[in-house]
C-alpha positions as YAML, in Angstrom:
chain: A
units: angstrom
residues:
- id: 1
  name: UNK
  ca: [204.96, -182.97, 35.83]
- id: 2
  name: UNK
  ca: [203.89, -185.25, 38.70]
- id: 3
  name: UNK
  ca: [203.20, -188.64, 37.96]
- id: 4
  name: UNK
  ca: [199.64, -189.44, 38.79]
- id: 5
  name: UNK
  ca: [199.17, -192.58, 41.27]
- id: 6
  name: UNK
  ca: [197.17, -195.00, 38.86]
- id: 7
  name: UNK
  ca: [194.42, -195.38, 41.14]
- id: 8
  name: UNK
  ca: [193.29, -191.91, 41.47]
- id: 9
  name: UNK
  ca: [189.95, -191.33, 39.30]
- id: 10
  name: UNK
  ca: [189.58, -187.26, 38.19]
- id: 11
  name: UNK
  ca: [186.16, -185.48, 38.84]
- id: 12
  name: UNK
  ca: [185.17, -182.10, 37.70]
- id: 13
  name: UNK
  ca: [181.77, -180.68, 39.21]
- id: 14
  name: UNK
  ca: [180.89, -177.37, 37.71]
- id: 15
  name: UNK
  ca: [179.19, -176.27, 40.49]
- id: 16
  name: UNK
  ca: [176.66, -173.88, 38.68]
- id: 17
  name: UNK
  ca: [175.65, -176.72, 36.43]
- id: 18
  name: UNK
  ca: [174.95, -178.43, 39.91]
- id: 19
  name: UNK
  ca: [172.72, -176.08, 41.01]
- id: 20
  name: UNK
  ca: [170.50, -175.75, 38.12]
- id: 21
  name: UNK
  ca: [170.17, -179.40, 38.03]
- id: 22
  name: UNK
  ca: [169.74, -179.82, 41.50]
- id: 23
  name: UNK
  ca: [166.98, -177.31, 42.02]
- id: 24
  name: UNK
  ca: [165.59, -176.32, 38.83]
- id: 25
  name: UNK
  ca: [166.78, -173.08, 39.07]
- id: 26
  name: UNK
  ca: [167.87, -171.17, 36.12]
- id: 27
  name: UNK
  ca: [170.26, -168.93, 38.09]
- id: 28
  name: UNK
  ca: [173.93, -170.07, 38.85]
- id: 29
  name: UNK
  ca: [173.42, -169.00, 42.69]
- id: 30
  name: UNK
  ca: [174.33, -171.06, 45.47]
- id: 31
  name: UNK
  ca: [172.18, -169.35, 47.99]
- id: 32
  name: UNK
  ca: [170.96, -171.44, 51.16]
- id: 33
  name: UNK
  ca: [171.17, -174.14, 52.79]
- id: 34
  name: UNK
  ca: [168.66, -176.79, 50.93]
- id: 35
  name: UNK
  ca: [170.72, -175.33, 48.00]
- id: 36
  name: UNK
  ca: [173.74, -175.98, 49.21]
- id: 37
  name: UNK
  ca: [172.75, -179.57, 50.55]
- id: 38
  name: UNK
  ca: [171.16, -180.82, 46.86]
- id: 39
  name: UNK
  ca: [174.68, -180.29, 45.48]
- id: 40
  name: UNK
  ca: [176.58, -181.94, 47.96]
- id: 41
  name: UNK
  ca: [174.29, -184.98, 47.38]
- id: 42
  name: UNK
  ca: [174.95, -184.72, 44.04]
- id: 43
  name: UNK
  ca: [178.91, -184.32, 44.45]
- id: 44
  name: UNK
  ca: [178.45, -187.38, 47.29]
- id: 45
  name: UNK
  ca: [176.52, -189.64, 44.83]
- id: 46
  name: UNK
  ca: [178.91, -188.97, 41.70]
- id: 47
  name: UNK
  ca: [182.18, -189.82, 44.42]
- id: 48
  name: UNK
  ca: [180.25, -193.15, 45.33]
- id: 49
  name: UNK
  ca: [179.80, -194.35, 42.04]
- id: 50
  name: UNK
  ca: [183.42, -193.99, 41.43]
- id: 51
  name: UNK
  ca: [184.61, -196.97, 44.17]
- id: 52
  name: UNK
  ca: [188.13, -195.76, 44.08]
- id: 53
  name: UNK
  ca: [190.50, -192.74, 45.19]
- id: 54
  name: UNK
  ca: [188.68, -190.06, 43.99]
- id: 55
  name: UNK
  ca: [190.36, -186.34, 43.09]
- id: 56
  name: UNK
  ca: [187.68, -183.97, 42.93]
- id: 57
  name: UNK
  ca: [187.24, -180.51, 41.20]
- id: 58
  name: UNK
  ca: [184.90, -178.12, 42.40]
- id: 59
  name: UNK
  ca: [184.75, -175.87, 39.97]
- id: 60
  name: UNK
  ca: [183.15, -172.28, 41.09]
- id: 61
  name: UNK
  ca: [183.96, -170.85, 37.86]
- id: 62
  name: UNK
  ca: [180.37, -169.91, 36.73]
- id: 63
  name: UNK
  ca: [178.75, -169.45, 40.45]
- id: 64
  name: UNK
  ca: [177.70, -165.97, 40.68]
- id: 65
  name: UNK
  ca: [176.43, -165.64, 44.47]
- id: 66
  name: UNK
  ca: [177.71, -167.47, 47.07]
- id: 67
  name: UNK
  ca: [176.59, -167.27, 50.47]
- id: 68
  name: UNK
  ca: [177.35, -168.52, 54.12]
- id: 69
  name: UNK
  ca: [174.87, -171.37, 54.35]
- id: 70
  name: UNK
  ca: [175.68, -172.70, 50.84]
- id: 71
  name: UNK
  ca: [178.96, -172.87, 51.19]
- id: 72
  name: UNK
  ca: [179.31, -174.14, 54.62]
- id: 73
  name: UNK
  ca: [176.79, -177.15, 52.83]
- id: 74
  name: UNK
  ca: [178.92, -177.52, 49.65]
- id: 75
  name: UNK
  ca: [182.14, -176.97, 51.03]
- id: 76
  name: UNK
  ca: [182.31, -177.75, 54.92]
- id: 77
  name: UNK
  ca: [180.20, -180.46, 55.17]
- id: 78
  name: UNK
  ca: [181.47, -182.24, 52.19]
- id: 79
  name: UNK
  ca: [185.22, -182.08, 53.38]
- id: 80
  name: UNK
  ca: [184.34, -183.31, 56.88]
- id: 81
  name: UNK
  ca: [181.96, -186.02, 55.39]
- id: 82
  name: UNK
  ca: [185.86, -187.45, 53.35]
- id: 83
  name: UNK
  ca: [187.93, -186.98, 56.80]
- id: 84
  name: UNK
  ca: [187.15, -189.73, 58.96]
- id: 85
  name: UNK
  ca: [188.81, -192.95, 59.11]
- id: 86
  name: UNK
  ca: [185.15, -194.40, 58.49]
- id: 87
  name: UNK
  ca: [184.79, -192.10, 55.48]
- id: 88
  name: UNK
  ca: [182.20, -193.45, 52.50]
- id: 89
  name: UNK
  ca: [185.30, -193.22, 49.58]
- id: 90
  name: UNK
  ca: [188.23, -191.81, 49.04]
- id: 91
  name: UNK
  ca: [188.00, -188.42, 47.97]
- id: 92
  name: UNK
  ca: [189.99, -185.29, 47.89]
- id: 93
  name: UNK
  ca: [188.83, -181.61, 46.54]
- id: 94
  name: UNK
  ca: [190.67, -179.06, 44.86]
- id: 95
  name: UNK
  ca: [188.57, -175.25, 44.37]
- id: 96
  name: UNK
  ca: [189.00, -173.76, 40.93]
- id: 97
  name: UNK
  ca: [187.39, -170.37, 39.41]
- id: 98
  name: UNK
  ca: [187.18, -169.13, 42.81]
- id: 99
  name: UNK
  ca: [186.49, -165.05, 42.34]
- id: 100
  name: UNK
  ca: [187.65, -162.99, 45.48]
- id: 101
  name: UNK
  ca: [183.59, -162.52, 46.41]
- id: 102
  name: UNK
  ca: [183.91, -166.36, 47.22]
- id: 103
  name: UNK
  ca: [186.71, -166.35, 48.67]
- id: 104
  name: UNK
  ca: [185.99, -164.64, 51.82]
- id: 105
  name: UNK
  ca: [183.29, -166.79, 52.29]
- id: 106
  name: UNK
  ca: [185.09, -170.07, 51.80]
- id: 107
  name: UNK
  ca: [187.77, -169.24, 53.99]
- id: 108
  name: UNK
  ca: [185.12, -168.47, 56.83]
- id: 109
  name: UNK
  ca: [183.49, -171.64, 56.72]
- id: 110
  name: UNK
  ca: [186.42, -173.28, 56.59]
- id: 111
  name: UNK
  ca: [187.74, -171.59, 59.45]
- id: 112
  name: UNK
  ca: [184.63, -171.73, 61.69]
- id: 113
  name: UNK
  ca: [184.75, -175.60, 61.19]
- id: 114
  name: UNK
  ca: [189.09, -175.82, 61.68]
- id: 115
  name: UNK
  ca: [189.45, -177.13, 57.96]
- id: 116
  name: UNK
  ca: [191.67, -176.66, 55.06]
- id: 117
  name: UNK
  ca: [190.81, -177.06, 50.87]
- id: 118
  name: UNK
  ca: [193.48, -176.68, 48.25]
- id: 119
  name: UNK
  ca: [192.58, -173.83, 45.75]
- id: 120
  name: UNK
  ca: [193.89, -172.83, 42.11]
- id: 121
  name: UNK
  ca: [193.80, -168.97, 42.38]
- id: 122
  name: UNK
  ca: [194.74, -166.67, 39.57]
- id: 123
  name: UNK
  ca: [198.28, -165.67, 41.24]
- id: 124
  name: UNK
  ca: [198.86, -169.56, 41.86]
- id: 125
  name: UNK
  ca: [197.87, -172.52, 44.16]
- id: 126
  name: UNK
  ca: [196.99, -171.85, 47.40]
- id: 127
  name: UNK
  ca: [195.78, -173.39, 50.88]
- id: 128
  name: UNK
  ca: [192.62, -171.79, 52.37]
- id: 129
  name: UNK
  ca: [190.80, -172.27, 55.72]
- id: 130
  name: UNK
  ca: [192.56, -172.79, 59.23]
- id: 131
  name: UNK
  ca: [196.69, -173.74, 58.37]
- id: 132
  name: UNK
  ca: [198.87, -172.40, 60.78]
- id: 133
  name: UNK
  ca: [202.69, -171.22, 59.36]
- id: 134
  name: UNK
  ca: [204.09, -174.76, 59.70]
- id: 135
  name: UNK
  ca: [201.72, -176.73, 57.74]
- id: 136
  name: UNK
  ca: [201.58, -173.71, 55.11]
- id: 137
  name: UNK
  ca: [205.59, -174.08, 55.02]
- id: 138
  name: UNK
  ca: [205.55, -177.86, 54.37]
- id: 139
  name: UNK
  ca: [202.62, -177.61, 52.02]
- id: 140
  name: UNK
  ca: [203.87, -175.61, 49.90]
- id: 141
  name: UNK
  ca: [207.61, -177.57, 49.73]
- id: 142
  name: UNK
  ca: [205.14, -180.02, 48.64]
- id: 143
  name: UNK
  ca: [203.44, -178.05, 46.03]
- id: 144
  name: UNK
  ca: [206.90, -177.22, 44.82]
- id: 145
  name: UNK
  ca: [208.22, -180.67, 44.94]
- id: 146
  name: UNK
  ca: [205.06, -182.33, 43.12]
- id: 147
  name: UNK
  ca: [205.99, -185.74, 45.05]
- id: 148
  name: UNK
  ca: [208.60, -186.47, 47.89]
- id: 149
  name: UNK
  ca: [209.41, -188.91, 50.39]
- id: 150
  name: UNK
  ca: [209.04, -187.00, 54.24]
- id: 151
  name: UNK
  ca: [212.73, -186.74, 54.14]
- id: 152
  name: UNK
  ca: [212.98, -185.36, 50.75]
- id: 153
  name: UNK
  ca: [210.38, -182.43, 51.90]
- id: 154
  name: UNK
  ca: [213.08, -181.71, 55.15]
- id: 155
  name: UNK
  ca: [215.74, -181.56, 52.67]
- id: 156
  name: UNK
  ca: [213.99, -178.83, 50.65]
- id: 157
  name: UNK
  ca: [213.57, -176.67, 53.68]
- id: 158
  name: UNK
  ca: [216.96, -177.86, 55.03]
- id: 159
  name: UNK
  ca: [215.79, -179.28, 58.31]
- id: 160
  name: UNK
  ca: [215.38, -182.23, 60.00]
- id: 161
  name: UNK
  ca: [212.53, -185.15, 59.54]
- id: 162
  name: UNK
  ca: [211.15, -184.39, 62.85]
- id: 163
  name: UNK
  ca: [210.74, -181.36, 62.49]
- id: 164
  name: UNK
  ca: [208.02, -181.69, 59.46]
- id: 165
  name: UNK
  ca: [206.23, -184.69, 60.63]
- id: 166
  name: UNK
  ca: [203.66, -182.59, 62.99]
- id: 167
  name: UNK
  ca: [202.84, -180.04, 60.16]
- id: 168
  name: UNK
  ca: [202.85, -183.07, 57.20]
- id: 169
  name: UNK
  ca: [201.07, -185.61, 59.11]
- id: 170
  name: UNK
  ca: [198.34, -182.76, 59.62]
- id: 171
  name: UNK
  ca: [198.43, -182.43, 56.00]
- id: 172
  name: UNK
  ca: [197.75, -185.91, 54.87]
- id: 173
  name: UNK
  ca: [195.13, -186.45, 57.84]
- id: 174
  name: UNK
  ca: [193.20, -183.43, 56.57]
- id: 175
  name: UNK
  ca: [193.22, -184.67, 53.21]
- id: 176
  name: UNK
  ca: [195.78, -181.46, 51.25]
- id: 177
  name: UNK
  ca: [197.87, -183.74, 50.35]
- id: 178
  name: UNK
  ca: [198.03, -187.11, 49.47]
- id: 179
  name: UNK
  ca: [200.41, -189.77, 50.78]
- id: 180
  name: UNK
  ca: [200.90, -193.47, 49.71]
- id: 181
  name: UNK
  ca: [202.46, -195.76, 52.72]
- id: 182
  name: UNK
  ca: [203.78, -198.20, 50.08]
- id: 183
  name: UNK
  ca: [206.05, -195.89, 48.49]
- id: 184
  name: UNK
  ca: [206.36, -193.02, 51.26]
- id: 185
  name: UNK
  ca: [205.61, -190.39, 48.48]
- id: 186
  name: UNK
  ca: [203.30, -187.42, 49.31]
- id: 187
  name: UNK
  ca: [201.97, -185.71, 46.42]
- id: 188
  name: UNK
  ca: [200.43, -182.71, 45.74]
- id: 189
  name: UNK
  ca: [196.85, -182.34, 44.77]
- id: 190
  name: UNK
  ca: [197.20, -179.51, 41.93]
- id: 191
  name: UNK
  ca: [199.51, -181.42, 39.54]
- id: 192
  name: UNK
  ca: [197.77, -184.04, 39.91]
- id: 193
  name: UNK
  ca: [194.65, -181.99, 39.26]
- id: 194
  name: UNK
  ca: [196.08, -180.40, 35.98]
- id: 195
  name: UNK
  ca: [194.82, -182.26, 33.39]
- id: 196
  name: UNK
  ca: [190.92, -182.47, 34.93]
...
């Protein structure tokens, strides 16, 4: 098992126990946009209280309907809202429960906006959105690994340094894997994820 960094704080947001606190709705639908936005507030609000590195569940386990607008609410605009440099907290996001009907629309708004989201599928871990075959590659030495140096990564797919840094640099910048400059370590976001 990967040891977890001692600064990273585990969240878990059921997402259908979101919605019906969110909206007052007794159905676990995320269905449009306002929808969509009231539980990203609420994900955003829970992440600021935290004031640390923040490793965040979003758990789609009991979410019946998903649809376009929703998810590009929930999903897109929360993952481009922790990218910046000038982001409000340190947060990272891990999909679990995900059923193949949300699947295809995850992976389209994640596409449409050029982003990527670690997910826990049934057959294993996975990296949706927009990854081209490099970043795939090194992300899922990583996965393997648990944590590793840049050069330990190379080593595991016998190649050179330089020829990983493009594809893990991408990684780390959009947030699918998390690196610590003190120790040079990368980790990977679904051991560190296991025990949430």
């Amino acid at each position: 098992m990967t040891d977890v960094p001692r600064d990273v704080v585990p969240l878990r947001f059921e997402l259908s126990s979101l919605v019906t606190r969110s909206v007052a709705s007794l159905y676990s639908h995320l269905v449009t946009r306002p929808t969509g936005r009231a539980v990203r507030l609420g994900i955003e609000s829970q992440i600021s209280e935290i004031g640390a590195l923040c490793l965040s569940i979003l758990d789609f386990g009991q979410v019946a309907v998903l649809d376009y607008s929703c998810a590009d609410e929930t999903v897109a605009k929360l993952i481009l809202r922790y990218q910046p440099d000038d982001r409000p907290a340190d947060a990272y996001f891990v999909a679990r429960g995900l059923a193949e009907h949300h699947l295809e629309t995850i992976e389209a708004v994640l596409e449409r906006h050029d982003l990527a989201l670690v997910a826990e599928l049934e057959s294993g871990p996975t990296l949706l959105g927009s990854v081209d075959a490099e970043e795939m590659e090194v992300w899922t030495a990583v996965e393997r690994l648990g944590r590793a140096t840049g050069d330990e990564v190379a080593g595991y797919l016998g190649v050179r340094p330089e020829e990983i840094s493009r594809p893990l640099d991408s990684l780390v910048r959009r947030r699918v894997v998390l690196y610590r400059e003190a120790s040079g370590l990368h980790y990977a976001l679904t051991p560190l994820a296991a025990d949430v």
